[in-house]
C-alpha positions as CSV (number, residue, x, y, z in Angstrom):
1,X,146.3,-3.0,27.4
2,X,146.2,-1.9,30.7
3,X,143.8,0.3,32.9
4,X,145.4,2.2,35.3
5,X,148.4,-0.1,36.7
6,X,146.3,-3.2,36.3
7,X,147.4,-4.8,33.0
8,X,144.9,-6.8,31.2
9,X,145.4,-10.4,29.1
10,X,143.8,-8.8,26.1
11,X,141.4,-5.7,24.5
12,X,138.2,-7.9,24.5
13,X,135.5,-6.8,27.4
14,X,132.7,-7.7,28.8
15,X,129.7,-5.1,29.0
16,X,128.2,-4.6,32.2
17,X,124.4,-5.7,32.1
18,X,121.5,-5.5,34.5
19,X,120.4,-8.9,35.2
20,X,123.0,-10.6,32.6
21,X,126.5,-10.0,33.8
22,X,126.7,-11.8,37.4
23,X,129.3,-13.7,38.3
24,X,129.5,-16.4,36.9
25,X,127.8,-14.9,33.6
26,X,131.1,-12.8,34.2
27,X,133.7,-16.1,35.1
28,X,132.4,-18.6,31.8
29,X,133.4,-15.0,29.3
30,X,136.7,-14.9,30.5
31,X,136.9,-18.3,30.5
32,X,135.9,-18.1,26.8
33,X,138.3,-15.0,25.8
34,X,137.6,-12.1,27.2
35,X,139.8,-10.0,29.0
36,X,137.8,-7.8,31.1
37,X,134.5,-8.7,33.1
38,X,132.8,-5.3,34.8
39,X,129.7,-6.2,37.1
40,X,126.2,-5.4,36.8
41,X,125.5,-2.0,38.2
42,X,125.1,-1.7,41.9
43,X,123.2,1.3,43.7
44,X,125.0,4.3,45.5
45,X,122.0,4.1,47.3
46,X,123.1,2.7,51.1
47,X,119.9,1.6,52.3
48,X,119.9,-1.4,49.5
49,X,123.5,-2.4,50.3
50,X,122.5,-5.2,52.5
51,X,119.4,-6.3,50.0
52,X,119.6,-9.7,48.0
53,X,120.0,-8.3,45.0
54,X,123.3,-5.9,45.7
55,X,124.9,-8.5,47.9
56,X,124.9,-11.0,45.2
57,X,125.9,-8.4,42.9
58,X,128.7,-7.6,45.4
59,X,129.9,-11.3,45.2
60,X,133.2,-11.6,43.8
61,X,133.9,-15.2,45.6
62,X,136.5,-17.0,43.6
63,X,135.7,-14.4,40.4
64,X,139.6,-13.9,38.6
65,X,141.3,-10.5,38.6
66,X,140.8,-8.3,37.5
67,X,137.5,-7.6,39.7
68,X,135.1,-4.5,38.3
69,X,132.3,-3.3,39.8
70,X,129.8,-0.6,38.0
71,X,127.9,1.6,40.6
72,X,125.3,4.2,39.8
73,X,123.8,7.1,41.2
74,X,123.2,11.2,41.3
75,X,124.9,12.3,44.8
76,X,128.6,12.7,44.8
77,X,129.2,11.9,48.4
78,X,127.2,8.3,47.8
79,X,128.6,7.6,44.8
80,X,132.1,7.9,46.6
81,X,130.8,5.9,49.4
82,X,129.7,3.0,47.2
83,X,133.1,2.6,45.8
84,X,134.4,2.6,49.3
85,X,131.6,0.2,49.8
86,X,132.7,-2.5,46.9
87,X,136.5,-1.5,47.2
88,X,136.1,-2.9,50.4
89,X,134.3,-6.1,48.8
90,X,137.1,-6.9,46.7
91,X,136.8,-4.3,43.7
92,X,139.9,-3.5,42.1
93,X,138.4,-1.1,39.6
94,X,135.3,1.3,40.0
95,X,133.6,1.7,36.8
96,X,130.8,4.6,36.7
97,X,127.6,4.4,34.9
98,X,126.9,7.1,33.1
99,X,125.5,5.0,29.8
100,X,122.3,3.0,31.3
101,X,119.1,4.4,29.3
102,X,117.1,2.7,31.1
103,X,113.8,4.8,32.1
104,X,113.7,4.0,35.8
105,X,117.8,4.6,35.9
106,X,117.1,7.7,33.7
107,X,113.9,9.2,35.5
108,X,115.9,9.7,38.7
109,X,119.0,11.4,36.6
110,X,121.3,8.5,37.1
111,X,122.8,6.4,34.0
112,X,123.1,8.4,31.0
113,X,120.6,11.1,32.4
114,X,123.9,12.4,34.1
115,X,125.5,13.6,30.5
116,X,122.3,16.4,30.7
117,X,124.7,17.5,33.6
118,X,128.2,18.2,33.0
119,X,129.1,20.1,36.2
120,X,127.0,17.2,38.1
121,X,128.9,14.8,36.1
122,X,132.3,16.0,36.7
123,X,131.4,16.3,40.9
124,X,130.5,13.0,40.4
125,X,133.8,11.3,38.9
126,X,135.6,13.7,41.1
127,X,134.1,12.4,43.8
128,X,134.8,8.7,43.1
129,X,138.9,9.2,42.5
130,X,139.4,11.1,45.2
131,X,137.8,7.7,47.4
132,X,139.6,5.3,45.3
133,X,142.5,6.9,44.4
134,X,144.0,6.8,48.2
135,X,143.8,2.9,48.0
136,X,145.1,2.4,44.8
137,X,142.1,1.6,42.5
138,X,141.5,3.1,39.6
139,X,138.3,4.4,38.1
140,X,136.9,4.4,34.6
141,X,133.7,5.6,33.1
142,X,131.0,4.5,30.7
143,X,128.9,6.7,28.7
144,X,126.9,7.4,25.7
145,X,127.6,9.7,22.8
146,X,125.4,12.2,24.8
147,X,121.5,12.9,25.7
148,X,120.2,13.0,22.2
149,X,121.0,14.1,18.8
150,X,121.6,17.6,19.2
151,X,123.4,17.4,22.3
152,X,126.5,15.3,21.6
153,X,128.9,15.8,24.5
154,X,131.3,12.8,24.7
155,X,133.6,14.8,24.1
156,X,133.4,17.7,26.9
157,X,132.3,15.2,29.4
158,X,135.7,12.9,28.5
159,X,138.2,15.6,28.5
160,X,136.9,16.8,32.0
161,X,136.7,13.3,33.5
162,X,140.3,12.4,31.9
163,X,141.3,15.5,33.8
164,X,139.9,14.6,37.1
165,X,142.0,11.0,37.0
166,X,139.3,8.8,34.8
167,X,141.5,6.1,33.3
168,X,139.7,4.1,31.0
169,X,136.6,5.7,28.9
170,X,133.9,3.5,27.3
171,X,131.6,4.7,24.3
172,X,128.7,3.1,23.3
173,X,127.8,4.6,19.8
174,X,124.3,5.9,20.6
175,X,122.4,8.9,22.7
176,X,120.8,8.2,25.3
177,X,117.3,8.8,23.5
178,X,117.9,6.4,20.5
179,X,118.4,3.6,23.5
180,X,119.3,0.3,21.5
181,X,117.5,1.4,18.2
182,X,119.2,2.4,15.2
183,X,123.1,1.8,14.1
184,X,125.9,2.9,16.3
185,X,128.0,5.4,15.2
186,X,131.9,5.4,16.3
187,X,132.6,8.8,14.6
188,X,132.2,10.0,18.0
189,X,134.1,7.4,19.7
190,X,137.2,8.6,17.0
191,X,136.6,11.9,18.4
192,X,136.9,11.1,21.6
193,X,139.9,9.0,21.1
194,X,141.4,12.1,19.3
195,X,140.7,14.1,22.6
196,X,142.1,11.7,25.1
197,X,145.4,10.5,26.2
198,X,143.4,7.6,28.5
199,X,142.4,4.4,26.6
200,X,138.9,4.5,25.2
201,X,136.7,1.5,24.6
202,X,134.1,1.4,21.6
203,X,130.8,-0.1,22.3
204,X,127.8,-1.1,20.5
205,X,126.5,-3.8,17.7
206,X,129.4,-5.3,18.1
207,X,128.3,-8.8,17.3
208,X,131.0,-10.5,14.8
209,X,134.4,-10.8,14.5
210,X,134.3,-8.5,10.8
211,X,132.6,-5.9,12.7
212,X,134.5,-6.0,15.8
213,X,137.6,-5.1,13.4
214,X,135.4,-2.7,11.6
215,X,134.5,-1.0,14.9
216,X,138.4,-1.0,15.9
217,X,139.7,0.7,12.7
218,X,136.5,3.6,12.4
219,X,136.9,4.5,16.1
220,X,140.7,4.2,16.3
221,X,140.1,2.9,20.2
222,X,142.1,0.6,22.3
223,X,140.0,-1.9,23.0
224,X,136.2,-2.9,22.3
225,X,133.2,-4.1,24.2
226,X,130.7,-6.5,23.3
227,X,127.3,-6.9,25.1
228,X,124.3,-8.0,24.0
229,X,125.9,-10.7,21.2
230,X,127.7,-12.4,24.0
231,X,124.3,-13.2,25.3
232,X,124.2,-17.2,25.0
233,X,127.1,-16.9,22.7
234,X,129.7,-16.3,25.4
235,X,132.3,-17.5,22.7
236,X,132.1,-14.8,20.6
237,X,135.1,-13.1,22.6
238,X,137.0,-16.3,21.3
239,X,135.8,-16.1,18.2
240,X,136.9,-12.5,17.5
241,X,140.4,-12.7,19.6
242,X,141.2,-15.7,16.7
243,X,140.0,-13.4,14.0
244,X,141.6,-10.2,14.9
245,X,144.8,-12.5,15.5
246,X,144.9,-14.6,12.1
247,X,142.2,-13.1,9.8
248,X,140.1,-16.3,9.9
249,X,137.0,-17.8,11.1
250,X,137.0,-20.9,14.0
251,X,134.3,-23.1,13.2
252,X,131.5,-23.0,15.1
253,X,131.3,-24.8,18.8
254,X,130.8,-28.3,18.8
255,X,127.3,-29.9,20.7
256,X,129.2,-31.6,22.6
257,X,131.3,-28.6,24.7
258,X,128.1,-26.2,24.5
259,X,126.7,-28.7,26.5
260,X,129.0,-28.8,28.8
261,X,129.0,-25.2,29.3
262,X,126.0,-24.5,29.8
263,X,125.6,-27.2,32.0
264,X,128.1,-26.0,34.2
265,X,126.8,-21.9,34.0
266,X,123.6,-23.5,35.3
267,X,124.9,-25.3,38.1
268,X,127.2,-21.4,39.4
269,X,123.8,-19.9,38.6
270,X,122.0,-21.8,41.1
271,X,124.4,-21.7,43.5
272,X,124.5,-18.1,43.5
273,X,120.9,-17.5,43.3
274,X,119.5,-20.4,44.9
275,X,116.7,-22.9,43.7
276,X,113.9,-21.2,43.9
277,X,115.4,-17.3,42.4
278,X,117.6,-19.7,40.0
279,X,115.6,-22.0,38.1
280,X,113.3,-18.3,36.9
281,X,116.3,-16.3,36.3
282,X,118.2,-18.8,34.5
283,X,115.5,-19.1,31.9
284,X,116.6,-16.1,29.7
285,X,120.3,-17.8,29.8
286,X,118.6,-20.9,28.3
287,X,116.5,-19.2,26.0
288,X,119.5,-17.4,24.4
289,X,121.5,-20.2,24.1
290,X,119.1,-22.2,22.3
291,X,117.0,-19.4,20.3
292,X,118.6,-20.5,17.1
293,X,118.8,-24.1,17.2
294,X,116.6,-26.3,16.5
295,X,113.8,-27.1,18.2
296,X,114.9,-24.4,20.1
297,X,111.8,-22.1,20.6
298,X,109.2,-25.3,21.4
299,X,111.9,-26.2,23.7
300,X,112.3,-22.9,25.8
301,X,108.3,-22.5,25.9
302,X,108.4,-25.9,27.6
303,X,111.2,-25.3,29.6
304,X,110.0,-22.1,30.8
305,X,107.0,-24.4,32.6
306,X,109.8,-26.0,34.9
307,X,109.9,-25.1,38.4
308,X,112.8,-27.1,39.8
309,X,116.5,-26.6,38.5
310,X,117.5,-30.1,39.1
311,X,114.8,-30.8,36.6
312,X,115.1,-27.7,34.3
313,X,119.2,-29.1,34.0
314,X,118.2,-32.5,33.0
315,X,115.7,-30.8,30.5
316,X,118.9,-29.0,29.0
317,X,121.0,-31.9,29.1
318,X,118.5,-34.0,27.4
319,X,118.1,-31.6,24.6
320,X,121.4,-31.0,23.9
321,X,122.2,-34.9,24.1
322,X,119.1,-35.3,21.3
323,X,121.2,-32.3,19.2
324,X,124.2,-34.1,19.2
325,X,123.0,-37.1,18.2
326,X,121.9,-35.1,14.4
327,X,124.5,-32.5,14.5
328,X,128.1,-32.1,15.5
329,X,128.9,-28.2,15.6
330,X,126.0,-25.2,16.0
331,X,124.7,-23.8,13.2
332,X,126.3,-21.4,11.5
333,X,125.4,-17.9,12.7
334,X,125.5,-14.8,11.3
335,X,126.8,-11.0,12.4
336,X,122.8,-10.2,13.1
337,X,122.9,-13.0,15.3
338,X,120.7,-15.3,13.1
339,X,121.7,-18.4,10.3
340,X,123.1,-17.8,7.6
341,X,122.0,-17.8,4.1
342,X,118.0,-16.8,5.0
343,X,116.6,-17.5,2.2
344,X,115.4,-21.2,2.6
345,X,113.4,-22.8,0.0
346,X,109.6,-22.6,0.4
347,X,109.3,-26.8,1.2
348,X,111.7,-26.6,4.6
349,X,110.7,-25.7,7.9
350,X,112.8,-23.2,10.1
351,X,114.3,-26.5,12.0
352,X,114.8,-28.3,8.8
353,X,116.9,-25.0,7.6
354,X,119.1,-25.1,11.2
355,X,119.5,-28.9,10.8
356,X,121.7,-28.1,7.5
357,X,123.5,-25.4,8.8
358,X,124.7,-28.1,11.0
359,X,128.8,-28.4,10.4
């Protein structure tokens, strides 16, 4: 798998998400099996370059190759100047956003609001290659299956971007108006793949390792991307590499080394964001990771009270040294993200159920 002349360790990625993927969100998934990282977006807006928020989005310090960076916008001529912007910064691929359904991305026809555009599309990616291209870094895009149901046009807009020098295309099986509701679809992302010479990615629901092979063979694509299931389960791009590889299931994580990751993630969180920024935005890391464990939602509403990290750490540490003491490995989860077998008997509580889906 490569993209451009960058080869890759495998065809397991990362998704790029607002507030999620940061850098060391981005360093503990490859650490667990993924291949590819991209960044949250950043803005082709000039005037926010220097704000918090897009320098530490910008921060690539110590970050393994290779280094992606997402931007967004509507003008050609700043789009291209952003990727001269984060190119400078240490990018090595330039990733454009043209997937995001966000309404305040959307309402100022950036994100997926760019596939109601084709020739504004096209001026766009144009725009991009011809400032990365000169320094050697290649550019891929992200998009949707189109603006809604009856405007599909994946296809068109892939075929044209291929053209102008894309390299790497990622689908995520859904218009831009079903947002993150429904099923994905990857009959479009098979089309697209059929259309296409460049490698093509297939995104959305991916949240297993039977329905990361499922997506693979009904969208024929090169590699796949998996977003919001790596969300305190960063090991799920482990956990599908071994199943795509062998046909079998790892057990799940033991206590012990989830502890120890998340530990760590919170201590690069901090360090990026700082105490005060950290100790709020680590919370919905925290709450992920726990959200099926037991104990787990009493615990977040009391951790979510803390307002020092050193003390919101030991409140994690403490937890997960009380959950090792009953159980050895996770739960078991499921491909919805939940336990499995949900039918408990009428006599055990939620926590009691967890506790025997203990391995």
């Amino acid at each position: 798998m490569q993209i451009g002349p960058i080869p890759l360790p495998n065809r397991l990625f990362v998704a790029p998400m607002a507030g999620v993927t940061d850098r060391p969100f981005r360093q503990l998934c490859k650490r667990l099996g993924a291949g590819y990282a991209v960044s949250e977006m950043v803005t082709s807006r000039r005037e926010l370059w220097n704000s918090l928020k897009t320098s530490r989005r910008a921060n690539h310090e110590g970050e393994s190759a290779p280094i992606a960076v997402q931007i967004a916008g509507t003008e050609p001529h700043e789009m291209a100047d952003a990727a001269r912007y984060n190119i400078d910064r240490g990018a090595q691929i330039i990733d454009i956003n043209m997937g995001c359904p966000a309404k305040k991305v959307c309402n100022k026809w950036a994100g997926s609001a760019l596939m109601q555009d084709e020739a504004l599309a096209l001026s766009i990616v144009e725009a991009v290659v011809a400032a990365s291209a000169p320094q050697g870094v290649p550019v891929t895009l992200k998009m949707r299956t189109g603006w809604c149901q009856q405007h599909k046009n994946a296809v068109a807009i892939a075929r044209a971007a291929e053209a102008a020098g894309v390299q790497m295309l990622t689908i995520h099986g859904r218009t831009r108006e079903q947002g993150y509701k429904g099923a994905a679809e990857y009959d479009t992302v098979a089309a697209v793949k059929a259309a296409v010479r460049v490698p093509v990615v297939v995104n959305g629901d991916i949240d297993s390792p039977e329905k990361a092979q499922a997506a693979l063979a009904a969208s024929g694509a090169d590699a796949l991307m998996v977003g919001r299931a790596a969300q305190g389960r960063p090991w799920i791009f482990r956990e599908i590499g071994h199943f795509l590889a062998t046909g079998e299931h790892l057990p799940p994580p033991r206590v012990d080394d989830v502890r120890a990751l998340l530990l760590e993630h919170l201590l690069e969180h901090y360090a990026l964001y700082g105490d005060h920024t950290g100790v709020r935005s680590a919370r919905k890391h925290i709450g992920w990771y726990v959200r099926a464990l037991p104990g787990g939602e009493d615990f977040r509403q009391r951790m979510n009270q803390i307002e020092d990290t050193q003390a919101q750490w030991q409140a994690v540490r403490d937890y997960f040294d009380e959950l090792g003491t009953r159980c050895e490995r996770l739960p078991v989860w499921t491909g919805a993200g939940g336990l499995e077998e949900e039918n408990p008997s009428d006599t055990q509580t939620n926590d009691d159920r967890k506790m025997e889906l203990c391995a």
